[in-house]
PQR file with spaces between the fields and no chain letter, atoms N, CA, C, O and H, PARSE charges and radii, in Angstrom:
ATOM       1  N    UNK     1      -6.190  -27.473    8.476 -0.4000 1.5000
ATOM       2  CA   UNK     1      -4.867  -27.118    8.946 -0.0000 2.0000
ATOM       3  C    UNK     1      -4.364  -25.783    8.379  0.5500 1.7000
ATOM       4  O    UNK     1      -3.621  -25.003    8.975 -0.5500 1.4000
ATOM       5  N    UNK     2      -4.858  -25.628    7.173 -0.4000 1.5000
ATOM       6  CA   UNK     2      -4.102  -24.282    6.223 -0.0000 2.0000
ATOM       7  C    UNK     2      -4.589  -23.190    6.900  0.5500 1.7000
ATOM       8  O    UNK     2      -3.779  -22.263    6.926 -0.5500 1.4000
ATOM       9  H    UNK     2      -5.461  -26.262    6.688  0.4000 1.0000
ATOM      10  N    UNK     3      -5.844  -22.936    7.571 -0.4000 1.5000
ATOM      11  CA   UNK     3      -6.886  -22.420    7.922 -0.0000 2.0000
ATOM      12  C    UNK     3      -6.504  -21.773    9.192  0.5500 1.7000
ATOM      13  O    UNK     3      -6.660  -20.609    9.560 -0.5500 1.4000
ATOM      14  H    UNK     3      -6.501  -23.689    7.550  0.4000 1.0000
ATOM      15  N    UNK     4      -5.936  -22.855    9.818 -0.4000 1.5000
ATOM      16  CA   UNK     4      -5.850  -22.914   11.211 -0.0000 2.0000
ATOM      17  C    UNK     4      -4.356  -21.909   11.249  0.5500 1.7000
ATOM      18  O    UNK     4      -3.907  -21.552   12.338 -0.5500 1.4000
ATOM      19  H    UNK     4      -5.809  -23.801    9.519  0.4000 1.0000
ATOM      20  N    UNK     5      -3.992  -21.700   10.553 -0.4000 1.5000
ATOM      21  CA   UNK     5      -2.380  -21.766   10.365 -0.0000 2.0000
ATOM      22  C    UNK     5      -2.412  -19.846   10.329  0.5500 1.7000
ATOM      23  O    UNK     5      -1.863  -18.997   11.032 -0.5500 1.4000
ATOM      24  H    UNK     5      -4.357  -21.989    9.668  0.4000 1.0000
ATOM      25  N    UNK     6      -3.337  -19.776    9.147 -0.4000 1.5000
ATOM      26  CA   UNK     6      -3.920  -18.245    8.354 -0.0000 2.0000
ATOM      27  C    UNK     6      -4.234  -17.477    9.480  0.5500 1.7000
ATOM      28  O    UNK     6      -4.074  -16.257    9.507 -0.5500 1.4000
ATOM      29  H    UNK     6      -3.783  -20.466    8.577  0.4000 1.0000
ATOM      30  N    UNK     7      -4.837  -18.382   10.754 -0.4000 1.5000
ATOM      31  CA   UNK     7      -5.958  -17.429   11.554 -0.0000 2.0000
ATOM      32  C    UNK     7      -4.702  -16.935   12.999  0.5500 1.7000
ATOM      33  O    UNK     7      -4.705  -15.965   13.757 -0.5500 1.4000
ATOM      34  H    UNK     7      -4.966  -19.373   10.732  0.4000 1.0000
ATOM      35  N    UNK     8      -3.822  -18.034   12.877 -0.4000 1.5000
ATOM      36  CA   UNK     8      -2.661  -18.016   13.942 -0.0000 2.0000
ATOM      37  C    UNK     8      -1.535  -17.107   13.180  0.5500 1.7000
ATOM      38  O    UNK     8      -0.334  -17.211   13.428 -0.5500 1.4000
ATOM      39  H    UNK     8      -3.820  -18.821   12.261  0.4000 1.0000
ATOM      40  N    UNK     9      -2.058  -16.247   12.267 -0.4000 1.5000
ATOM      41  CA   UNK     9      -0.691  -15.358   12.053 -0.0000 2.0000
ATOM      42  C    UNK     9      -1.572  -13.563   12.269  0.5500 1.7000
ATOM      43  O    UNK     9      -2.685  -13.058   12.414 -0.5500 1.4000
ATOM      44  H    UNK     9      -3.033  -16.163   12.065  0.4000 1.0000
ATOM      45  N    UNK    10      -0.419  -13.281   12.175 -0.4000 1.5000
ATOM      46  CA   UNK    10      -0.989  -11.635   12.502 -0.0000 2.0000
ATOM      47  C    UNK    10      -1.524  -11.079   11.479  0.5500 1.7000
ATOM      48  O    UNK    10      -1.315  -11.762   10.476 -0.5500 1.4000
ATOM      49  H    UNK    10       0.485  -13.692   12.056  0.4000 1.0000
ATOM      50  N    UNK    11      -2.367   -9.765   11.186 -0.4000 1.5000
ATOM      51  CA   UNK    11      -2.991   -9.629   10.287 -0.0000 2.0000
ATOM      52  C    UNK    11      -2.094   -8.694    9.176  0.5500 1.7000
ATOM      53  O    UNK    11      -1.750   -7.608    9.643 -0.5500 1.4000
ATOM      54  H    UNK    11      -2.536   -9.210   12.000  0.4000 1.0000
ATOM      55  N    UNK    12      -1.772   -8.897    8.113 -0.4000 1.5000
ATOM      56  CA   UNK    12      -0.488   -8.267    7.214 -0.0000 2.0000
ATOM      57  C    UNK    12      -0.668   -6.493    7.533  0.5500 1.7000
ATOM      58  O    UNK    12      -1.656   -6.035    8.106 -0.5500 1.4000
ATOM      59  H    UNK    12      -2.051   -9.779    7.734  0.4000 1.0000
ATOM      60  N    UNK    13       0.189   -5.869    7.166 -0.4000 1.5000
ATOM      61  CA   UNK    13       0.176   -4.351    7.231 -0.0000 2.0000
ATOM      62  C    UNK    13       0.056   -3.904    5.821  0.5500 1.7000
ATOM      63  O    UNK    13       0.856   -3.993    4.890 -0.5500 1.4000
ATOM      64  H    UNK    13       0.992   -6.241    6.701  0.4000 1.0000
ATOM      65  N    UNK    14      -1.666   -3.181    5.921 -0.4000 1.5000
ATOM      66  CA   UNK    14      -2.246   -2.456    4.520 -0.0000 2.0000
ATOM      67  C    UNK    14      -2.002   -0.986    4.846  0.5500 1.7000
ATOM      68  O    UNK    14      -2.125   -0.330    5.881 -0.5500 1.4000
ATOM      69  H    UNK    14      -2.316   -3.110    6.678  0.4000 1.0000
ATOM      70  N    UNK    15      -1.684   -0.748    3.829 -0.4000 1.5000
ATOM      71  CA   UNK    15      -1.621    0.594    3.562 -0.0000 2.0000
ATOM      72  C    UNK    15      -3.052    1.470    3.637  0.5500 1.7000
ATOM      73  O    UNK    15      -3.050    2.395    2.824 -0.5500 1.4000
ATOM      74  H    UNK    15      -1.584   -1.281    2.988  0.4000 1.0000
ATOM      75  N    UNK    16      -3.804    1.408    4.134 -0.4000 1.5000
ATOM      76  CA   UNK    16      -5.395    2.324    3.878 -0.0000 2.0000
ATOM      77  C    UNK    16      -5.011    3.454    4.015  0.5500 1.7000
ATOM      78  O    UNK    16      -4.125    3.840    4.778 -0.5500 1.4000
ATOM      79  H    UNK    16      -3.806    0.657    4.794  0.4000 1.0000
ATOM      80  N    UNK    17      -5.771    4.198    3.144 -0.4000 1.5000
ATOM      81  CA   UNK    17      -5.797    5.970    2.937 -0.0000 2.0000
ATOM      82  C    UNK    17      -7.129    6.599    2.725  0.5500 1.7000
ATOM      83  O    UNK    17      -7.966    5.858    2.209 -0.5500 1.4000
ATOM      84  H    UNK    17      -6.490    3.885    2.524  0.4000 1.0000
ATOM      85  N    UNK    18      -7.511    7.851    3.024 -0.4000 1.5000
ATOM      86  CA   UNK    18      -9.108    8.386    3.147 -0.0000 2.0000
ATOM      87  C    UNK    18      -9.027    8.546    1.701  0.5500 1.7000
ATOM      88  O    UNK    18      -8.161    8.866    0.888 -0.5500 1.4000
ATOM      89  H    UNK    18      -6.831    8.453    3.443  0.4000 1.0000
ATOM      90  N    UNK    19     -10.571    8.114    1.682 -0.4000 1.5000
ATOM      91  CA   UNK    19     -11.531    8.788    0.297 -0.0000 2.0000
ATOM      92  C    UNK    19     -11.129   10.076   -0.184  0.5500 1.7000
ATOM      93  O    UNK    19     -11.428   11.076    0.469 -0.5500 1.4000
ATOM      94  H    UNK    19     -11.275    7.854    2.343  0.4000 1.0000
ATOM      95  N    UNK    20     -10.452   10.167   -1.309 -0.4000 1.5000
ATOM      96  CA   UNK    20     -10.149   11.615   -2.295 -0.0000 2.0000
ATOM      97  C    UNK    20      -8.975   11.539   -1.768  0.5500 1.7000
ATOM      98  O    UNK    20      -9.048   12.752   -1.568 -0.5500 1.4000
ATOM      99  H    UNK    20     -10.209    9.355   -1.839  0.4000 1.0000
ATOM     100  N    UNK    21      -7.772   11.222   -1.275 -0.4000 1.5000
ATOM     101  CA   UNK    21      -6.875   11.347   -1.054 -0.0000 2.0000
ATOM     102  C    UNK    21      -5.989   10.622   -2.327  0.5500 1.7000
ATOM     103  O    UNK    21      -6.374    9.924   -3.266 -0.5500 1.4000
ATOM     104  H    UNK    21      -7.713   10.237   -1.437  0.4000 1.0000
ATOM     105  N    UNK    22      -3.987   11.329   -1.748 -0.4000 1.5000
ATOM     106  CA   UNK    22      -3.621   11.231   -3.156 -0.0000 2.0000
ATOM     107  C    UNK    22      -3.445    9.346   -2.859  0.5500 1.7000
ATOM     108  O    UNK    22      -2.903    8.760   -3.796 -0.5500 1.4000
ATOM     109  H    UNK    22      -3.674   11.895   -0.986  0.4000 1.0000
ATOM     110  N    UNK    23      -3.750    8.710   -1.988 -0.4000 1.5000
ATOM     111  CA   UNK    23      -3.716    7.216   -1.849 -0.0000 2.0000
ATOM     112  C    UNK    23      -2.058    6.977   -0.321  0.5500 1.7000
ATOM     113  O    UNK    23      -1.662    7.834    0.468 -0.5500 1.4000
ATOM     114  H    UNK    23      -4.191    9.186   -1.227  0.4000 1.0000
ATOM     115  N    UNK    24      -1.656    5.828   -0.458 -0.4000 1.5000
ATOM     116  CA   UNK    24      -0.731    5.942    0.803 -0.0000 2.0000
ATOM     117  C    UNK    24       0.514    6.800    0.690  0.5500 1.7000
ATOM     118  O    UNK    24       0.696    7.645   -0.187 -0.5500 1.4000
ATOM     119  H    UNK    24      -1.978    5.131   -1.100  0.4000 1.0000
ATOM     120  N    UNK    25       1.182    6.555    1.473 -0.4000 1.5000
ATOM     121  CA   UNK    25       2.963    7.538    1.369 -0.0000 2.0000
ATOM     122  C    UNK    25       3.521    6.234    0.687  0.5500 1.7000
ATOM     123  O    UNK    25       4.033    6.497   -0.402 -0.5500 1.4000
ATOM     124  H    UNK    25       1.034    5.869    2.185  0.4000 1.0000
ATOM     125  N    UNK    26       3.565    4.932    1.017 -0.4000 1.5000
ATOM     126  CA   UNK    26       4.235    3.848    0.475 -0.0000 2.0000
ATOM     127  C    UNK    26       4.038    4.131   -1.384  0.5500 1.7000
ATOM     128  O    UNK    26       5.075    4.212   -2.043 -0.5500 1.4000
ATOM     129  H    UNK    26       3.149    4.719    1.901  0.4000 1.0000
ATOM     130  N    UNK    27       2.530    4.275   -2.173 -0.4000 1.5000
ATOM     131  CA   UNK    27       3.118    4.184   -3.014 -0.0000 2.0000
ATOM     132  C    UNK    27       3.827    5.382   -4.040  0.5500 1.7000
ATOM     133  O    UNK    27       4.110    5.197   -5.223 -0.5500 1.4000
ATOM     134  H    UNK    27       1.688    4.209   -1.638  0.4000 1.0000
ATOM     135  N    UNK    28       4.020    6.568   -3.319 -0.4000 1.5000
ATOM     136  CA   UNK    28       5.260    7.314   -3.685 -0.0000 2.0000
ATOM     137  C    UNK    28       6.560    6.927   -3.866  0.5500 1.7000
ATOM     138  O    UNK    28       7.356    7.182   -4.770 -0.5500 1.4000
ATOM     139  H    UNK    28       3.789    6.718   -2.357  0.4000 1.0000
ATOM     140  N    UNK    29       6.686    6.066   -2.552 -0.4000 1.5000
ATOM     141  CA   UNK    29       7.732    5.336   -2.886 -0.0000 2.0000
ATOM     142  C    UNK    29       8.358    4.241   -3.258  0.5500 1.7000
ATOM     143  O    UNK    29       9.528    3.898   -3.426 -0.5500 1.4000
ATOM     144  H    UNK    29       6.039    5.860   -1.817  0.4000 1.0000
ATOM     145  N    UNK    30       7.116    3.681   -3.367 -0.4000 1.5000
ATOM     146  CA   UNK    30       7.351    2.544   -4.577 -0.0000 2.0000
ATOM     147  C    UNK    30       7.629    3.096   -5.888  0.5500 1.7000
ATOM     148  O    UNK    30       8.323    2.363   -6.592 -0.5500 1.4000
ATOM     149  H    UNK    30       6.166    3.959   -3.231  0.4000 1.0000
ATOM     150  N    UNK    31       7.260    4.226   -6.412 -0.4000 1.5000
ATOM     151  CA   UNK    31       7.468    4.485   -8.023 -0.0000 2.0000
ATOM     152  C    UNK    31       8.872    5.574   -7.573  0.5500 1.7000
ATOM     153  O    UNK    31       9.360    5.973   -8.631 -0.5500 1.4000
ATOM     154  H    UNK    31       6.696    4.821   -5.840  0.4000 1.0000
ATOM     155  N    UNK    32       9.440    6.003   -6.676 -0.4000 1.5000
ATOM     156  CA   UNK    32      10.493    7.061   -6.200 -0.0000 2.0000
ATOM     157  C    UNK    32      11.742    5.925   -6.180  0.5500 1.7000
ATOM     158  O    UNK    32      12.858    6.428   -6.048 -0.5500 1.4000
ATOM     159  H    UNK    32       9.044    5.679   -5.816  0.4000 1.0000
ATOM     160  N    UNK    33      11.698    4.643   -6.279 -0.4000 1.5000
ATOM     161  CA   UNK    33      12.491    3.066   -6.036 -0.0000 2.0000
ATOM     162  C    UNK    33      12.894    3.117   -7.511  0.5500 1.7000
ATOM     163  O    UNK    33      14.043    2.782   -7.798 -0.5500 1.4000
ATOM     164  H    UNK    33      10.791    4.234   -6.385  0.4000 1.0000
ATOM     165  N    UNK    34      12.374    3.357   -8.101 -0.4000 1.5000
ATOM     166  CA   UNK    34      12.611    3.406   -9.562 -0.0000 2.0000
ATOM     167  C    UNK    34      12.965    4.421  -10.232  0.5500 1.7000
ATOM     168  O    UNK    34      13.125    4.258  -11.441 -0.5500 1.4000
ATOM     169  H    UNK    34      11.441    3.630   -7.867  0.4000 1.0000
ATOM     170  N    UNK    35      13.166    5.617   -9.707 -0.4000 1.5000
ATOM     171  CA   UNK    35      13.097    6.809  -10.510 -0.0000 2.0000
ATOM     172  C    UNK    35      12.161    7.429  -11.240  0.5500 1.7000
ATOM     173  O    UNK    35      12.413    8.149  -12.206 -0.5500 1.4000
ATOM     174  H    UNK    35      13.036    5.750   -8.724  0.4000 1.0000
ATOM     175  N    UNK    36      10.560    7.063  -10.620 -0.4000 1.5000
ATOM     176  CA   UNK    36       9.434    7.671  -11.224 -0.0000 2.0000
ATOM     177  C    UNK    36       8.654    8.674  -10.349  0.5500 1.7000
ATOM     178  O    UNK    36       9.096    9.056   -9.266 -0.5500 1.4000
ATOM     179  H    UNK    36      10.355    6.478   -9.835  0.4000 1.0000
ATOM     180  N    UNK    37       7.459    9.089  -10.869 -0.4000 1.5000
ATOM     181  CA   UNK    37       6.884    9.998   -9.523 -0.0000 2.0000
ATOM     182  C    UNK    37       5.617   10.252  -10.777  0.5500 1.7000
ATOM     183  O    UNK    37       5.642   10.388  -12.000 -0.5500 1.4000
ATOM     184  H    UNK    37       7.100    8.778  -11.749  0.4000 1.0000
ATOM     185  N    UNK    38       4.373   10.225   -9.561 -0.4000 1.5000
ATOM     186  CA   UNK    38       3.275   10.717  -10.254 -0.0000 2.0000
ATOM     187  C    UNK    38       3.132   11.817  -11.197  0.5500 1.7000
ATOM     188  O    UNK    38       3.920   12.668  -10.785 -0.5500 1.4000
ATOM     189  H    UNK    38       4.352   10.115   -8.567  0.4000 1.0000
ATOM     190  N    UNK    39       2.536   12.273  -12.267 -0.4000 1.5000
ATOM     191  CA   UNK    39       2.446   13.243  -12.763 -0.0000 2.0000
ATOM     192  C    UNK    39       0.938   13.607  -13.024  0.5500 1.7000
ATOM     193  O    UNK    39       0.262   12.787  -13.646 -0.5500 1.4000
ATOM     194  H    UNK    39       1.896   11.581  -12.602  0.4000 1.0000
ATOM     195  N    UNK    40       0.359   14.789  -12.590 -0.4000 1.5000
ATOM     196  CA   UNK    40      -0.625   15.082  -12.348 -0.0000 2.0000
ATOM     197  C    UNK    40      -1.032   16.434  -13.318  0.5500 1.7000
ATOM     198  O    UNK    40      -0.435   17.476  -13.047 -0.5500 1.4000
ATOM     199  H    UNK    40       0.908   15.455  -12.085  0.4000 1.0000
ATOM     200  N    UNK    41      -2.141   16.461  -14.567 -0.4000 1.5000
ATOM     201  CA   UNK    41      -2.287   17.414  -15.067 -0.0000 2.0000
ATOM     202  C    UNK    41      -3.261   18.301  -14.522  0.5500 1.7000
ATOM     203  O    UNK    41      -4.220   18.008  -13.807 -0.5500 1.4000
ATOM     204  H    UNK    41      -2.626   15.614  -14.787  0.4000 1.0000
ATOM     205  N    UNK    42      -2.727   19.978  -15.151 -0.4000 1.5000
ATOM     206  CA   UNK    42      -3.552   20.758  -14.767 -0.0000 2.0000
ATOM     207  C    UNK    42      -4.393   21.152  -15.234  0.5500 1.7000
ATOM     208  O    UNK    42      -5.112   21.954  -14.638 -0.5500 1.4000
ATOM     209  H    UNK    42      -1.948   20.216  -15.731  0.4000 1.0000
């Protein structure tokens, strides 16, 4: 039944992003929700 239930729902919305990339736009703004932001050295 649990099974049956899993296969009758839609498939969730992932974030995928290409290889070497800085990853999705979502998690910018997940840490921008908080007042943070990546920091990247040079």
């Amino acid at each position: 039944p649990v099974l049956d239930v899993w296969q009758s729902l839609p498939p969730p919305s992932f974030p995928n992003y290409d290889a070497g990339s800085w990853g999705p736009s979502e998690s910018h703004q997940l840490l921008k929700q908080d007042g943070r932001e990546w920091r990247v050295g040079a």
